[in-house]
BADREN-888720 format. One record per atom (N, C-alpha, C): atom name; z, x, y; residue in three letters; residue number from 1. Coordinates in Angstrom, 2 decimals, always signed. Example, Ala and Ser with C-alpha at 12.3 -4.5 7.8 and 13.67 -1.06 7.14 Angstrom:
BADREN-888720
N, +7.80, +13.19, -5.69, ALA, 1
CA, +7.80, +12.30, -4.50, ALA, 1
C, +7.80, +13.20, -3.30, ALA, 1
N, +7.08, +12.85, -2.25, SER, 2
CA, +7.14, +13.67, -1.06, SER, 2
C, +7.87, +12.90, +0.03, SER, 2
***
This chain:
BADREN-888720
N, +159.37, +79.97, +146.38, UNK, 1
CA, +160.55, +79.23, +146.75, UNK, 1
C, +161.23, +78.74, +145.48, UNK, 1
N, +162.37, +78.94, +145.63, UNK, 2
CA, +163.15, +78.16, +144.26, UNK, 2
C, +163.10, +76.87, +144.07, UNK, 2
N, +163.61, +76.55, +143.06, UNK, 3
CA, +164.02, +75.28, +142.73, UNK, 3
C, +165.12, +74.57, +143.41, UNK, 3
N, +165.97, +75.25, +143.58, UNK, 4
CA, +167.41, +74.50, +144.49, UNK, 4
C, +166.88, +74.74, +146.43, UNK, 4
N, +166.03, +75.99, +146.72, UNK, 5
CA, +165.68, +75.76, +148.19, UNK, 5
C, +165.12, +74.36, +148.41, UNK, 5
N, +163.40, +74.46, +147.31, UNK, 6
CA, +163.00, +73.10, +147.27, UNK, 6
C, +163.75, +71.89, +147.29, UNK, 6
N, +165.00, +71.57, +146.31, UNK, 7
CA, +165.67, +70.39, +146.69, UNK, 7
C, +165.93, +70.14, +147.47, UNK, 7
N, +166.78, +71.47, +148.55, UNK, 8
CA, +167.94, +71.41, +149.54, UNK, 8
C, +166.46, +71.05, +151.18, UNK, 8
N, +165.43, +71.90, +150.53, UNK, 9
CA, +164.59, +71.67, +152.13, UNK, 9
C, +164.09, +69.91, +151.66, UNK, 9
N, +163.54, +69.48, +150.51, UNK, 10
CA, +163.42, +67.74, +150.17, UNK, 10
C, +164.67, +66.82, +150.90, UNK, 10
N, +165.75, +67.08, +150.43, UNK, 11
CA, +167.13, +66.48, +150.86, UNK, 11
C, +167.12, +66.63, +151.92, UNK, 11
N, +167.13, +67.52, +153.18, UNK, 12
CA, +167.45, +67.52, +154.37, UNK, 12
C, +165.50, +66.99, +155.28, UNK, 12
N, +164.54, +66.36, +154.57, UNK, 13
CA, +163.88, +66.22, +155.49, UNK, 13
C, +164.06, +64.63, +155.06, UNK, 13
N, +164.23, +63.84, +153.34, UNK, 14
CA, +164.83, +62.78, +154.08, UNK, 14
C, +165.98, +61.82, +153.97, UNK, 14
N, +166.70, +63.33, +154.46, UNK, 15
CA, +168.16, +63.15, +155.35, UNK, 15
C, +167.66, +62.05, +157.03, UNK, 15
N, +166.83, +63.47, +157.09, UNK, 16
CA, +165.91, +62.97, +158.82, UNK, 16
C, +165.38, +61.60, +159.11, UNK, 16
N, +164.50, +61.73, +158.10, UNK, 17
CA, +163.77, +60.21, +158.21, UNK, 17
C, +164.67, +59.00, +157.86, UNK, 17
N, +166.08, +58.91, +157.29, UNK, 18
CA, +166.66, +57.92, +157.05, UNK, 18
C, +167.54, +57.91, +158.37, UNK, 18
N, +168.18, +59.36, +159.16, UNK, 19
CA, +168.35, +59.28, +160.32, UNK, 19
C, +167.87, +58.55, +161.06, UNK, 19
N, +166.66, +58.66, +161.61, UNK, 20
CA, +165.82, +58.48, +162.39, UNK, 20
C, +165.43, +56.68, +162.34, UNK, 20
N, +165.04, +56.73, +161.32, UNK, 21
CA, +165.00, +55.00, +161.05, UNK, 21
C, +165.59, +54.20, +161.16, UNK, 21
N, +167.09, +54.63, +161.42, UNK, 22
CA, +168.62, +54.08, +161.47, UNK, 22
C, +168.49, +53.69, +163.08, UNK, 22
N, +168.27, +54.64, +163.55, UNK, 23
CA, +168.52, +54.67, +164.94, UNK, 23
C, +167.39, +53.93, +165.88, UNK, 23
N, +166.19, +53.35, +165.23, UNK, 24
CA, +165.60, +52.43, +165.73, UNK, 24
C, +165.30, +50.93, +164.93, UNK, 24
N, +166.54, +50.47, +164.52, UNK, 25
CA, +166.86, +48.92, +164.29, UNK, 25
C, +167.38, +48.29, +165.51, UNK, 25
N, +166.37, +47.30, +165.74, UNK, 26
CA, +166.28, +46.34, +166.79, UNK, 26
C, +167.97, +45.82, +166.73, UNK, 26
N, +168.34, +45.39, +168.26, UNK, 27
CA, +168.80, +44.68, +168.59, UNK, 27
C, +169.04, +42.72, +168.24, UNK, 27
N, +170.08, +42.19, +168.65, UNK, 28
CA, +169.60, +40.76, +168.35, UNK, 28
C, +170.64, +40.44, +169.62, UNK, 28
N, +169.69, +39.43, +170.68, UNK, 29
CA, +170.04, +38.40, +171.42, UNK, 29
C, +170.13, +37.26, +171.22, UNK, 29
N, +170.91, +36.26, +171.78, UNK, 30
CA, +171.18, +34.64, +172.01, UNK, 30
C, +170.77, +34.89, +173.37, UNK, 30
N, +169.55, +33.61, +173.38, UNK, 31
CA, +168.98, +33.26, +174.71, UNK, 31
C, +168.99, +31.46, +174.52, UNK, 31
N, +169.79, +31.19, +175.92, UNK, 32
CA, +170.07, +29.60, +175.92, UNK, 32
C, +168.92, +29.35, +176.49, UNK, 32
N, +167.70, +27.90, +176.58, UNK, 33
CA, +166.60, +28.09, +177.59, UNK, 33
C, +166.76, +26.66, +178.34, UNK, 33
N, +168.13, +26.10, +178.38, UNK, 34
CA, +168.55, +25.12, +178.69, UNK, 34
C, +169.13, +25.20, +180.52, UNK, 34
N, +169.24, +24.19, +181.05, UNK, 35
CA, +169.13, +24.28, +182.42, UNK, 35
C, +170.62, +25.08, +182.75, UNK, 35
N, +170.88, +25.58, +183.90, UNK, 36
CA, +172.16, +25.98, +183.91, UNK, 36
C, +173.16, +25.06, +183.62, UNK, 36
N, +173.26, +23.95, +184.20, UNK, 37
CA, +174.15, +22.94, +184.48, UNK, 37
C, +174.60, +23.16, +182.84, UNK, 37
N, +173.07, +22.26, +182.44, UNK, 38
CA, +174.41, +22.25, +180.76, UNK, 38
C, +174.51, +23.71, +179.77, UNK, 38
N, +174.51, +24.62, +180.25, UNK, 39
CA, +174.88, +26.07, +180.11, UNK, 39
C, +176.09, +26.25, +180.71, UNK, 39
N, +176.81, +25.67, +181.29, UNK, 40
CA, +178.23, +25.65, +181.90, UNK, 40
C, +178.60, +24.62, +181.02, UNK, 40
N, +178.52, +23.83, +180.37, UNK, 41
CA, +178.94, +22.47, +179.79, UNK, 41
C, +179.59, +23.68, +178.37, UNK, 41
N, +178.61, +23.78, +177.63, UNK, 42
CA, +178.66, +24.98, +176.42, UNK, 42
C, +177.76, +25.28, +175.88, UNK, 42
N, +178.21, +26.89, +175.68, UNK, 43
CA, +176.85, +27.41, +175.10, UNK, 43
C, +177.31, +28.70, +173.95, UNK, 43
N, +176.30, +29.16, +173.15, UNK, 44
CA, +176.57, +30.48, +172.46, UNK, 44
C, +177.79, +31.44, +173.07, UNK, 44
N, +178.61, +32.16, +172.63, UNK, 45
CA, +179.30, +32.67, +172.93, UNK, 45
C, +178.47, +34.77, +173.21, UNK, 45
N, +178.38, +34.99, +173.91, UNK, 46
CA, +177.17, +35.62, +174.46, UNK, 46
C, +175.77, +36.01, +174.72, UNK, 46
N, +175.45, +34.40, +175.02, UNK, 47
CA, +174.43, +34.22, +174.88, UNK, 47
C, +174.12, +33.80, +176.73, UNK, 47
N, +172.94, +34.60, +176.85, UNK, 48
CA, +171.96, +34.74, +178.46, UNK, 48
C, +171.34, +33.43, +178.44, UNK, 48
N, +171.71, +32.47, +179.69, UNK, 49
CA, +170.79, +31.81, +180.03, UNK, 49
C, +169.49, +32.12, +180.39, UNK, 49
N, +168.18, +32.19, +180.22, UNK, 50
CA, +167.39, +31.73, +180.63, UNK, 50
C, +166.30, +30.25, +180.82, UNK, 50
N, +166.45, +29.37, +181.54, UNK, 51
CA, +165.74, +27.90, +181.33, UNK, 51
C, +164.36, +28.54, +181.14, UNK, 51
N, +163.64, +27.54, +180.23, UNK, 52
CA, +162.65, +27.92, +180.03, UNK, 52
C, +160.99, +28.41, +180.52, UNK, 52
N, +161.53, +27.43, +182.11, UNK, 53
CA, +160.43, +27.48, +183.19, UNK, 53
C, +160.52, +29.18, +183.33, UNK, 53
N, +161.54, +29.87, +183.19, UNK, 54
CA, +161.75, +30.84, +183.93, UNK, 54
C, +161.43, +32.43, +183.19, UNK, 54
N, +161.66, +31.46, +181.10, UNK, 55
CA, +161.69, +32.98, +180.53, UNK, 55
C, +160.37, +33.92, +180.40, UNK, 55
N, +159.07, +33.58, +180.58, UNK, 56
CA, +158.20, +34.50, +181.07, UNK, 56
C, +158.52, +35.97, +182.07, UNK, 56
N, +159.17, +35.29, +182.69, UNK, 57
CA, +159.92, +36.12, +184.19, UNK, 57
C, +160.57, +36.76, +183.58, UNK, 57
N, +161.65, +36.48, +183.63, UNK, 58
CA, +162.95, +36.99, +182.72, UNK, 58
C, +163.40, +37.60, +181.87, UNK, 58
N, +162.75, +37.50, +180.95, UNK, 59
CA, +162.95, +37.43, +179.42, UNK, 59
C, +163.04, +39.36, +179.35, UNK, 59
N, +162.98, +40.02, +180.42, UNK, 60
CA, +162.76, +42.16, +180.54, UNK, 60
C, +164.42, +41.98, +180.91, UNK, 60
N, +164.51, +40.74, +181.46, UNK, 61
CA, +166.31, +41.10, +181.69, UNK, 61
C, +167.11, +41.25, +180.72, UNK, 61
N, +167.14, +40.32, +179.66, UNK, 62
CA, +167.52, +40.65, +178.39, UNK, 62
C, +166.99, +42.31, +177.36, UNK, 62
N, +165.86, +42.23, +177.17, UNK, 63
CA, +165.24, +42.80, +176.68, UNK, 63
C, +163.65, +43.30, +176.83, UNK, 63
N, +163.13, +44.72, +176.43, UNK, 64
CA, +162.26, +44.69, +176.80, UNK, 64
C, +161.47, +45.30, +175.34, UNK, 64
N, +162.44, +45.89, +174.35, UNK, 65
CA, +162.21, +45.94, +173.32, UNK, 65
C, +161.17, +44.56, +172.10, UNK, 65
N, +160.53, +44.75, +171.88, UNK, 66
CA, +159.78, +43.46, +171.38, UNK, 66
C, +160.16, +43.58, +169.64, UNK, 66
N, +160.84, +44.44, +169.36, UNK, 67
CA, +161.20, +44.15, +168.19, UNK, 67
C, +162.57, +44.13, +167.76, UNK, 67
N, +162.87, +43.91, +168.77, UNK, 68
CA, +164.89, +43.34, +168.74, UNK, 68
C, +164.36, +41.15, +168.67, UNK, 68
N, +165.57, +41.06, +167.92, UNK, 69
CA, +165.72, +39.67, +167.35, UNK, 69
C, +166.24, +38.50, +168.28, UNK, 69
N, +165.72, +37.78, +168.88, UNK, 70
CA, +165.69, +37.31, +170.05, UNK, 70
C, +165.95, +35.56, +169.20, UNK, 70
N, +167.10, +34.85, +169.27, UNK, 71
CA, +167.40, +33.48, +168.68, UNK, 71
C, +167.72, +32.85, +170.03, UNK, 71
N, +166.92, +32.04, +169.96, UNK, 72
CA, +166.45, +30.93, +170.87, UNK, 72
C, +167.58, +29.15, +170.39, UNK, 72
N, +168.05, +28.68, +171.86, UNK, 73
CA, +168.17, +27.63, +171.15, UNK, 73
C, +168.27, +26.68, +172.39, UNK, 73
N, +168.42, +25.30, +172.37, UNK, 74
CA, +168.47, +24.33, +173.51, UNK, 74
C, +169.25, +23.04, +172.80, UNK, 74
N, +168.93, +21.63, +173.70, UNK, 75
CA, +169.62, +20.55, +173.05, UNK, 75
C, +168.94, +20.42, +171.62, UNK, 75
N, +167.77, +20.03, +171.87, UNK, 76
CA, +167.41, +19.46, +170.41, UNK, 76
C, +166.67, +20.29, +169.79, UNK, 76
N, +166.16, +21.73, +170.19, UNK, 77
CA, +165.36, +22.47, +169.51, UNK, 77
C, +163.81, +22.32, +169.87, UNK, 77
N, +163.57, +21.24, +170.41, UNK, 78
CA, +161.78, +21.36, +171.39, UNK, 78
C, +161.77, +22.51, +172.44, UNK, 78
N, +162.55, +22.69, +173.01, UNK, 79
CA, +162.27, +23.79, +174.42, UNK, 79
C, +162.24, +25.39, +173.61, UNK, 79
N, +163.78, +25.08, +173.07, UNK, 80
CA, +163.49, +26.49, +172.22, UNK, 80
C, +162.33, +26.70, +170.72, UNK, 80
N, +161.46, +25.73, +170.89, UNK, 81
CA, +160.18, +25.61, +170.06, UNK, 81
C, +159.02, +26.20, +170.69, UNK, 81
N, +159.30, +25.66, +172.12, UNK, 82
CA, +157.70, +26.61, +172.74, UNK, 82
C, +158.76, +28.02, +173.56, UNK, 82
N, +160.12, +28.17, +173.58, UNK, 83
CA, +160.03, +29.20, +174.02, UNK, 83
C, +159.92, +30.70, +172.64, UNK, 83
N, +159.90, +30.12, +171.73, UNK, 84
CA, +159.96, +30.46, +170.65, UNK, 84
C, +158.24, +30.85, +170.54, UNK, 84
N, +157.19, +29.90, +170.70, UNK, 85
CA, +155.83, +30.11, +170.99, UNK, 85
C, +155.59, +31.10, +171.93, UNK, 85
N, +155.86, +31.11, +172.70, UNK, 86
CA, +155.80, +31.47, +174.30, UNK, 86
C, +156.07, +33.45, +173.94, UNK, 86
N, +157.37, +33.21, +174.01, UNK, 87
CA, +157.49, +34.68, +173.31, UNK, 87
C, +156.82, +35.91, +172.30, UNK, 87
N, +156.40, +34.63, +171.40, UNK, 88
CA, +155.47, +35.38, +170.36, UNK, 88
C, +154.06, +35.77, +170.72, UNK, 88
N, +153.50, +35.11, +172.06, UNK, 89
CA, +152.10, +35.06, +172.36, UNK, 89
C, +152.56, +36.45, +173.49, UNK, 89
N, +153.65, +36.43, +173.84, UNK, 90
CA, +154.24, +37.90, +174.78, UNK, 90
C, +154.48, +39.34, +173.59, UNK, 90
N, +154.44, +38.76, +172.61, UNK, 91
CA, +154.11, +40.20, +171.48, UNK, 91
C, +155.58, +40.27, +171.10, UNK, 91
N, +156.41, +39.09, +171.38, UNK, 92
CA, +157.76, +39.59, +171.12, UNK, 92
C, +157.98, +39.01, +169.54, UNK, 92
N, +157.88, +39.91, +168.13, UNK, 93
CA, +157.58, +39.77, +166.88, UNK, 93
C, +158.98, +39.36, +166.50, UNK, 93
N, +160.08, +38.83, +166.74, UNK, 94
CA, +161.56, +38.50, +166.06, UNK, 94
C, +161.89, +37.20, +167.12, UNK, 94
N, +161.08, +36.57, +167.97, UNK, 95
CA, +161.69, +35.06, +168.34, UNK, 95
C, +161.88, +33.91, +167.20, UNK, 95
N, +163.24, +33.50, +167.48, UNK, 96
CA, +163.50, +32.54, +166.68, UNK, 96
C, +163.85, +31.46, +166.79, UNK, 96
N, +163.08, +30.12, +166.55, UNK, 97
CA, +163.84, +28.94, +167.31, UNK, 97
C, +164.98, +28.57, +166.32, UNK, 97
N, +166.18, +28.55, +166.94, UNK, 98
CA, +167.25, +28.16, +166.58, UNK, 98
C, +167.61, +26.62, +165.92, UNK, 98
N, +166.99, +26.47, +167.24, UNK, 99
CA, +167.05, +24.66, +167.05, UNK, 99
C, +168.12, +24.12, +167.86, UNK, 99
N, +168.77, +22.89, +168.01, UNK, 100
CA, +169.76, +22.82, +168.77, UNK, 100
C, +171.19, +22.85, +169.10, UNK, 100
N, +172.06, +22.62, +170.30, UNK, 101
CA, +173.34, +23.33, +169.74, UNK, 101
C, +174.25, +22.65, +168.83, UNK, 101
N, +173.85, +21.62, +168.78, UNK, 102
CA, +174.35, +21.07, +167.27, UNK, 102
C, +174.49, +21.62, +165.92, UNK, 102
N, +173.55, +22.67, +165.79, UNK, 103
CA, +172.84, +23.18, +165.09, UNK, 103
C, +173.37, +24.56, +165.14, UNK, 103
N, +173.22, +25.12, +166.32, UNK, 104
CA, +173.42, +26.38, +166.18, UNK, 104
C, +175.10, +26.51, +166.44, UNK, 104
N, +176.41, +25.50, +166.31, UNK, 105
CA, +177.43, +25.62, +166.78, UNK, 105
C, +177.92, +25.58, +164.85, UNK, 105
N, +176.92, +25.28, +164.19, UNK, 106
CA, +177.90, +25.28, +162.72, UNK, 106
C, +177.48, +27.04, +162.40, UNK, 106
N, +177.12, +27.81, +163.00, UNK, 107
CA, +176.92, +29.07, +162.78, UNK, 107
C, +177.18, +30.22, +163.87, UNK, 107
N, +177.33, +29.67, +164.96, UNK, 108
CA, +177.75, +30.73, +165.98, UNK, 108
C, +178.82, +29.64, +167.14, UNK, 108
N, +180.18, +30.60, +167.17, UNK, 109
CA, +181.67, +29.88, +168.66, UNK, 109
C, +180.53, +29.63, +169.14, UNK, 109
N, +180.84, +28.37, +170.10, UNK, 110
CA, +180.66, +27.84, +170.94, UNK, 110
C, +181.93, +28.67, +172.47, UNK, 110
N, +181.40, +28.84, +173.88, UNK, 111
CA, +182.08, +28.44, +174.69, UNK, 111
C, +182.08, +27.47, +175.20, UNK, 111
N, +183.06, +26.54, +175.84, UNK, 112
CA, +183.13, +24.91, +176.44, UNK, 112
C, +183.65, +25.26, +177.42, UNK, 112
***
């Protein structure tokens, strides 16, 4: 085999693998785990309620991928602390507690 086949068959296998790797970067959700009520008040600007009693259940509605980036947040950042726990003990490796929307409104619109 030549020298330029060799490059051209090197180059096109990783052509592939940089393909391929591209095309499985996780996702990233906003999950509110705050009650509905004050989820109508304001919240992330596409961001899924789930309250927290519930995201065990739930949480395949959003996602079922466990390595898409999942940012968690509530009033003060305790709820989205154990749902932040909670998740990770479900194998889901990118939960993030946000902290609260105080917090998370100097970095992501708010809807009101």
């Amino acid at each position: 085999m030549s020298t330029q086949a060799r490059l051209l068959k090197n180059l096109l296998l990783a052509g592939a693998v940089l393909l391929a790797s591209t095309a499985t970067w996780a996702a990233e959700h906003w999950i509110d785990v705050r009650t509905p009520d004050q989820y109508q008040e304001a919240h992330v600007k596409g961001a899924v309620n789930i309250p927290l009693k519930q995201l065990a259940d739930r949480i395949g509605e959003v996602t079922q991928d466990k390595n898409d980036t999942l940012y968690l947040y509530c009033n003060t950042g305790n709820q989205s602390g154990k749902a932040e726990t909670l998740l990770q003990k479900m194998g889901y490796k990118n939960a993030v507690n946000e902290g609260g929307l105080k917090d998370v409104e100097k970095k992501q619109p708010l809807v009101k």
